[in-house]
C-alpha positions in Angstrom: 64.0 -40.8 -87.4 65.8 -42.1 -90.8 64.2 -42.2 -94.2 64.9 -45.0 -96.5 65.0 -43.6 -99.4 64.7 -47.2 -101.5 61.2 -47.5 -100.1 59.7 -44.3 -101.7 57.4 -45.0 -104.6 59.2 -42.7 -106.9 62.9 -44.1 -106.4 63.2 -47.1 -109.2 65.4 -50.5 -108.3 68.8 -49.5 -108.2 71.7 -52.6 -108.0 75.6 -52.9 -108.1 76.5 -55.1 -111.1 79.2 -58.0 -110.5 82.3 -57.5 -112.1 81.2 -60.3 -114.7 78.0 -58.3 -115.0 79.7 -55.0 -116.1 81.8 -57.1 -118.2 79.3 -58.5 -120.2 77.8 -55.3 -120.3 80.6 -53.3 -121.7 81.0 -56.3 -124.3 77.6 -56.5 -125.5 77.3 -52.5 -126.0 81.4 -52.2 -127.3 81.7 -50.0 -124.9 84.1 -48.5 -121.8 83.1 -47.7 -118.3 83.9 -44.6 -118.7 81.2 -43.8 -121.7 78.6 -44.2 -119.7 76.4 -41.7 -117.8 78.1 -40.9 -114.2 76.2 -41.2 -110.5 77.6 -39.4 -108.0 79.2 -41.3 -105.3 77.3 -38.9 -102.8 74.0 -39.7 -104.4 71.8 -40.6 -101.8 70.7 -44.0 -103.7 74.8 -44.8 -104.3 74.9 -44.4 -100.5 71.9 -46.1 -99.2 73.4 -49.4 -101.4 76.6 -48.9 -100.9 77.7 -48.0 -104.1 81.4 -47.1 -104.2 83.7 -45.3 -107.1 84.2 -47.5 -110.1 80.9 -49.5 -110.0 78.6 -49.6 -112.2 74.3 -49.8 -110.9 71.9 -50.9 -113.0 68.5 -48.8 -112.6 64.8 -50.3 -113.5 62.1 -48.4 -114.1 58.4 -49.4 -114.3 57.3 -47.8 -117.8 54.0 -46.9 -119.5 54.8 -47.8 -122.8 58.1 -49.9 -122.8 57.4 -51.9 -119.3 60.5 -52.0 -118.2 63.5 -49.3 -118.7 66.7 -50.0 -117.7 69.3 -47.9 -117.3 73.1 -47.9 -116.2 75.4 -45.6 -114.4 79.1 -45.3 -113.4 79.8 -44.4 -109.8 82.4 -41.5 -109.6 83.8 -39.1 -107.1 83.4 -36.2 -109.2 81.6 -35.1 -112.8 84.1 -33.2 -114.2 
């Protein structure tokens, strides 16, 4: 028996951005790819989307006071 782990009520929405998403993303926030915070490719969440090294996921959360939180993360190998 396999759990899917994006159907549990505490995992937020988790998708890959296009590369013209994460373009207009790092131009909006004047930002590089590699400034922002890191998801392990071996994440169970990077797996179960297929996230792979170099992409970045954009992660919303229901929340109390804002609504909506989102929240995005680089895909690497490692955290060094």
């Amino acid at each position: 028996m396999k759990f899917d782990i994006l159907k549990h009520k505490l995992v937020p929405h988790h998708e890959i951005l296009s590369k013209e998403e994460a373009e207009k993303l790092l131009k909006t926030y004047n930002i590089k790819k590699e400034q922002l915070p890191r998801m392990l490719v071996t994440d169970p969440v990077a797996k179960a989307i297929g996230a792979k090294e170099g992409d970045i996921v954009k992660i919303i959360r229901k929340s109390p006071t804002a609504g909506v939180a989102v929240a995005y993360r680089l895909v690497v190998k490692e955290i060094i």
